[in-house]
C-alpha positions in Angstrom: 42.7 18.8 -34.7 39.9 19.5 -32.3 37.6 22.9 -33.3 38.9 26.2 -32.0 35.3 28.0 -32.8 32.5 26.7 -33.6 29.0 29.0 -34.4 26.1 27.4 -34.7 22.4 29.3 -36.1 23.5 32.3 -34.5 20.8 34.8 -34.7 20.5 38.7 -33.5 17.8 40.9 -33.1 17.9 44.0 -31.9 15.4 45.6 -30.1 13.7 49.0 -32.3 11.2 51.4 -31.7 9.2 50.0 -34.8 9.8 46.0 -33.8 12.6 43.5 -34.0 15.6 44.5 -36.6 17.1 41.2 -37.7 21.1 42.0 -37.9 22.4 38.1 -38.2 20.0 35.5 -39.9 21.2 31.8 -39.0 25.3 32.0 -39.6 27.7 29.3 -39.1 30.9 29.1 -38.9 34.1 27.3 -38.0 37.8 27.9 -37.8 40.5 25.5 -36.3 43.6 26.4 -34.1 46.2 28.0 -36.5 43.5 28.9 -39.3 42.5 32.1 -40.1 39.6 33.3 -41.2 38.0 36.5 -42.9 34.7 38.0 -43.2 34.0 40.2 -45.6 30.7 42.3 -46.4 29.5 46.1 -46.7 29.0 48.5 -43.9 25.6 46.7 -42.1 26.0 43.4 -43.1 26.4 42.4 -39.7 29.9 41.6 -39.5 30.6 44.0 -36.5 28.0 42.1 -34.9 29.0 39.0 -35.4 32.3 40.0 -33.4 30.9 41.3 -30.7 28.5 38.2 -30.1 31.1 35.9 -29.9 32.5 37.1 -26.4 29.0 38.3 -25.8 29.9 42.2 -25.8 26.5 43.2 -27.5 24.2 45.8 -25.8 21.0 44.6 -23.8 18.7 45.1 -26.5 20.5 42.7 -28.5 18.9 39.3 -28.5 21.3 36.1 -29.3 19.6 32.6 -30.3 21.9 30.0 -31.3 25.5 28.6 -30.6 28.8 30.1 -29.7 31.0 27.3 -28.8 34.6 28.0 -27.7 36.8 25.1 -27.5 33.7 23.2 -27.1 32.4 25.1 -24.7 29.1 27.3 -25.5 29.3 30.7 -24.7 25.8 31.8 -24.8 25.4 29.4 -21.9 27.9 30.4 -19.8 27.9 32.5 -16.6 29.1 35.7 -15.4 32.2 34.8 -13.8 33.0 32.1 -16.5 32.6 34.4 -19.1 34.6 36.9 -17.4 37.8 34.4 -17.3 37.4 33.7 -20.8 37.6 36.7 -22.1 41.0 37.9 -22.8 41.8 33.8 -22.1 40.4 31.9 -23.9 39.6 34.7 -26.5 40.5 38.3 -27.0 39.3 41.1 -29.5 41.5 44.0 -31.3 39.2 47.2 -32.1 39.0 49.5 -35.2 40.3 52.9 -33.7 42.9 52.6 -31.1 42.8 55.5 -30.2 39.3 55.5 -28.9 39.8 51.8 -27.4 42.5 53.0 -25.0 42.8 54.9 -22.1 44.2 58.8 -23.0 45.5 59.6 -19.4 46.9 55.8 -18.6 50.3 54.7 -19.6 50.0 52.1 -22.6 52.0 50.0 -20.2 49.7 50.0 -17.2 47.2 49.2 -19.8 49.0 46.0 -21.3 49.8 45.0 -17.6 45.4 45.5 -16.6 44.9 41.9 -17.9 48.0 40.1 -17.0 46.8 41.5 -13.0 43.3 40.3 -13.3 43.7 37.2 -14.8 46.4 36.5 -12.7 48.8 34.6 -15.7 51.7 35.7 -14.6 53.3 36.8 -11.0 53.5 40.5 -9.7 57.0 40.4 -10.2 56.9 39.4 -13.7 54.1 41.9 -15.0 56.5 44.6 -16.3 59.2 42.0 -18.2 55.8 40.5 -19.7 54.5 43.7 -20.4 58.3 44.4 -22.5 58.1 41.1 -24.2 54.7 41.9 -25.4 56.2 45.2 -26.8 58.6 43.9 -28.1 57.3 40.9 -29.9 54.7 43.6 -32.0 58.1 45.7 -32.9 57.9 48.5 -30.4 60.7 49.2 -28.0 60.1 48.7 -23.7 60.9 52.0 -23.6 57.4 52.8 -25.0 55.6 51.5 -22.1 56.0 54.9 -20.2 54.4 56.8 -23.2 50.5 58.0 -23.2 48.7 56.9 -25.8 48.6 60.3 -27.8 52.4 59.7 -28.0 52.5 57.2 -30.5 51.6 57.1 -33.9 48.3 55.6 -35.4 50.2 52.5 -36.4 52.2 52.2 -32.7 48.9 52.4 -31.3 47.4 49.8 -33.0 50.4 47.6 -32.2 49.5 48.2 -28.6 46.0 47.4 -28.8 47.6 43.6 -30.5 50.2 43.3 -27.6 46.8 43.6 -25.5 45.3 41.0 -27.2 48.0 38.6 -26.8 49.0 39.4 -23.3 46.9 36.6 -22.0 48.0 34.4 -24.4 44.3 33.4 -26.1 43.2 31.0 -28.6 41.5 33.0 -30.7 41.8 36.4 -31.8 38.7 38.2 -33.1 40.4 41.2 -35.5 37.7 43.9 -36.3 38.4 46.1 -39.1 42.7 46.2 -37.0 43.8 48.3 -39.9 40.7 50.2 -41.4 42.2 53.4 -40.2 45.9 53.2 -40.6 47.9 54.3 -44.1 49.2 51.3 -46.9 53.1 51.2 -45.4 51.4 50.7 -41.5 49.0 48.7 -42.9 51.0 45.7 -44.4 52.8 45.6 -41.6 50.1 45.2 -39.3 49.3 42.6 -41.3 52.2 40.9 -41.9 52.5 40.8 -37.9 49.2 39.6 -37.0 49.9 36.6 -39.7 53.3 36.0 -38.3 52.4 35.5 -34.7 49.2 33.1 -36.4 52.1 31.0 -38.0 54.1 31.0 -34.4 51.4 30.6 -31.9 49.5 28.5 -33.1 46.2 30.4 -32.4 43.0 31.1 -34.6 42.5 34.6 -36.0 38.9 35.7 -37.2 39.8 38.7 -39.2 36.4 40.9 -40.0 37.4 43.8 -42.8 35.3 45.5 -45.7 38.5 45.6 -47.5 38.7 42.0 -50.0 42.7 42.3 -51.0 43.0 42.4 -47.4 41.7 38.9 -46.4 43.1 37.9 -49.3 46.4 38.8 -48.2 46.0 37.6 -44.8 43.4 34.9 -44.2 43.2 31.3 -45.5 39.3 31.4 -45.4 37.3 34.2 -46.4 33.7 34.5 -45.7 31.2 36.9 -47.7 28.5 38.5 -45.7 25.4 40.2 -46.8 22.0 41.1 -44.8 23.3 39.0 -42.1 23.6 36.0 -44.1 27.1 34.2 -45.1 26.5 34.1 -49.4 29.9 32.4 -50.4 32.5 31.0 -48.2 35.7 29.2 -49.6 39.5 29.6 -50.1 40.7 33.2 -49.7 41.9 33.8 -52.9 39.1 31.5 -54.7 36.3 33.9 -53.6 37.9 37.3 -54.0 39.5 36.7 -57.6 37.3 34.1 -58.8 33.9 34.4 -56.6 30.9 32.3 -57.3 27.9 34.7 -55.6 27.1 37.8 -57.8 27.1 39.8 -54.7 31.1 38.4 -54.1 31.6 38.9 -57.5 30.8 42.8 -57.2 32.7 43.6 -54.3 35.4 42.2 -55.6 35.1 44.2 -58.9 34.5 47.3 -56.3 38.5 47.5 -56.0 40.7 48.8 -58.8 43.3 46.7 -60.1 46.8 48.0 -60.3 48.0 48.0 -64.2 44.3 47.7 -65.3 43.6 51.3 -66.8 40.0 49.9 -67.6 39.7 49.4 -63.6 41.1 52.5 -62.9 39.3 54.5 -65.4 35.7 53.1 -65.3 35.5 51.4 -61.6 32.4 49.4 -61.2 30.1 49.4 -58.3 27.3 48.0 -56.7 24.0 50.1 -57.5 20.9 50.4 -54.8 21.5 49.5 -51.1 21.6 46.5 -48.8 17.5 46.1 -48.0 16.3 47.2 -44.8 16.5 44.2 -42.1 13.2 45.0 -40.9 11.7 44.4 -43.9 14.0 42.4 -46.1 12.3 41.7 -49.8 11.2 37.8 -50.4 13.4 35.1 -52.0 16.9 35.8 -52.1 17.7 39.2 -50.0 20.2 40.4 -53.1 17.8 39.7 -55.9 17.0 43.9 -56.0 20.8 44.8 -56.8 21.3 41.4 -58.6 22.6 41.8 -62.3 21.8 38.2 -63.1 18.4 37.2 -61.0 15.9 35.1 -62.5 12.4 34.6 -61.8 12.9 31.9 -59.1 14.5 34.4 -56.9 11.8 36.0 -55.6 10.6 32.9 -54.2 13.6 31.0 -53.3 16.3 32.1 -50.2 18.7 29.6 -51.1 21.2 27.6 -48.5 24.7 27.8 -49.1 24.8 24.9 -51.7 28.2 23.5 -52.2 29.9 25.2 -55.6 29.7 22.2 -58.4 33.3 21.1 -59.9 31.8 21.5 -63.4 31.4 25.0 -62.3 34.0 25.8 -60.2 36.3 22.7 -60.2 36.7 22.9 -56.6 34.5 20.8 -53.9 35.2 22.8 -51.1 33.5 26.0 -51.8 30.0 26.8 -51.3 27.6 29.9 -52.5 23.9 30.8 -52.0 22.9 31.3 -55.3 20.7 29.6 -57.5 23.0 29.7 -60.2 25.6 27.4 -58.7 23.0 25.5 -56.8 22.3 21.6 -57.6 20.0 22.4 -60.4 22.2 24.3 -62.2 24.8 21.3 -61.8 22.9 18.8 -63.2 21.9 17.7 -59.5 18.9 17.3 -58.0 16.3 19.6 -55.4 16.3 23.3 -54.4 17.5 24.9 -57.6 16.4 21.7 -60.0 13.4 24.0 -61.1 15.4 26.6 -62.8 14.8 26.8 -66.2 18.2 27.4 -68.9 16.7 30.4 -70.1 16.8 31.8 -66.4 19.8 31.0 -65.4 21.1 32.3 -68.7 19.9 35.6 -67.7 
């Protein structure tokens, strides 16, 4: 199975009246055709940003170092007119907030068709039975395709803005916080439907979300983000219900568990704020809000060091944190110098 995406380094920096503002530190990633995969972090961890750099939708005072590479094919490199065809082609993206994503006095039919017309994948005479297949195949009814957007419910919208995604039939879908604003009921369903057509297509789906039970539910990969850094990736339900970064570990204790009165009762949170990334503090970016840091973390930023089966009993997770890193294992380098009283702490 050849790579789907494939990120490389990727850095941003935005441009700020005070100097650069650091909003994604050297992330990788990687998801295959019919994977999906979830990132997961607080409001400014740079997930949104991460999304929008992939089809190179930032503003111009973002600056992008690294590699984006598409089916092989890197999109930081690529031209205008290049870029232009494979957007909504090759890869396609589904906003938070339908409502402000389409257009209030165009039909939501005309709107599904815009794509299908410009990129030329199907013929004039074919656009409006494409446009009711797409309808269709997110459960709303042709009929629709007259309606204005202010017609349909918040959950009808947001089946149009998938139908849109799909109508060019991409590779990759880049879901950005799809179901943020919808109610539970709308909610699973959105989400049962974007991992049905996953399972049908074939295609990739990066699915970006603040909300853990969702990836969980959805995604086979999840992804933690923090400060623009990746701090635990592994299987979906491995990192939300037994994470190995104490920054994982909180937001998944953020959520209240249904039949835990403890949960319920006393839910626990995440005290301080994510540092300012203009002046993030040394060592490792969480140590300030970190319940179990030791000395060595204001000196050390560690990598993502694979999580050790004594620890874990899994090989194909990995964590920065000095407390599942190589040292703590038994293994040798980065985190070897930690001391057992430290990592006790």
């Amino acid at each position: 199975m050849s790579g789907l995406l494939d990120v490389r380094d990727l850095h941003v920096t935005y441009a700020g009246s005070g100097g650069d503002v650091p909003a994604v530190r050297g992330l990788d990633l990687a998801l295959d055709p019919g994977d999906t995969l979830g990132v997961a972090g607080e409001s400014g961890s740079g997930k949104s940003t991460v999304a929008l750099a992939l089809l190179r939708l930032l503003p111009a005072t973002a600056r992008v170092t690294g590699h984006i590479l598409l089916e092989g094919e890197d999109v930081l490199g690529m031209k205008w007119g290049r870029l232009r065809a494979v957007r909504w082609v090759g890869a396609s993206v589904v906003f938070q907030g339908a409502m402000h994503s389409l257009n209030p006095v165009q039909r939501i039919g005309d709107q599904i068709a815009e794509p299908l017309i410009l990129h030329g994948t199907v013929r004039p005479n074919q656009v409006a039975s494409r446009v009711a297949e797409l309808l269709e195949q997110v459960g709303l009814p042709a009929s629709r395709s007259r309606d204005h957007p202010h017609q349909l419910s918040g959950g009808q919208r947001q089946r149009v803005m998938i139908a849109m995604a799909l109508a060019c039939e991409p590779r990759l879908i880049i879901a950005d916080e799809a179901t943020t604003a919808l109610d539970v009921m709308i909610q699973a369903q959105i989400l049962a439907l974007l991992r049905g057509l996953v399972e049908e297509t074939g295609i990739g789906m990066l699915m970006i979300s603040h909300d853990l039970s969702v990836l969980a539910a959805t995604c086979d990969r999840v992804a933690v983000m923090y400060a623009g850094r990746i701090v635990e990736e592994g299987p979906a339900r491995d990192v939300v219900h037994r994470p190995a970064h104490p920054y994982a570990s909180a937001l998944s204790a953020a959520f209240p568990k249904i039949g835990d009165p403890a949960s319920r009762l006393a839910p626990r949170g995440l005290p301080g704020d994510p540092p300012d990334p203009a002046d993030p503090p040394s060592g490792c970016v969480f140590r300030p809000r970190c319940a179990v840091a030791a000395s060595v973390c204001a000196t050390v930023d560690p990598p993502l060091w694979p999580v050790h089966p004594e620890n874990d009993g899994r090989s194909d997770r990995r964590a920065a944190c000095v407390h599942v890193g190589p040292g703590v294992a038994g293994g040798a380098g980065g985190a070897g110098e930690i001391s057992t009283e430290e990592t006790s702490r």
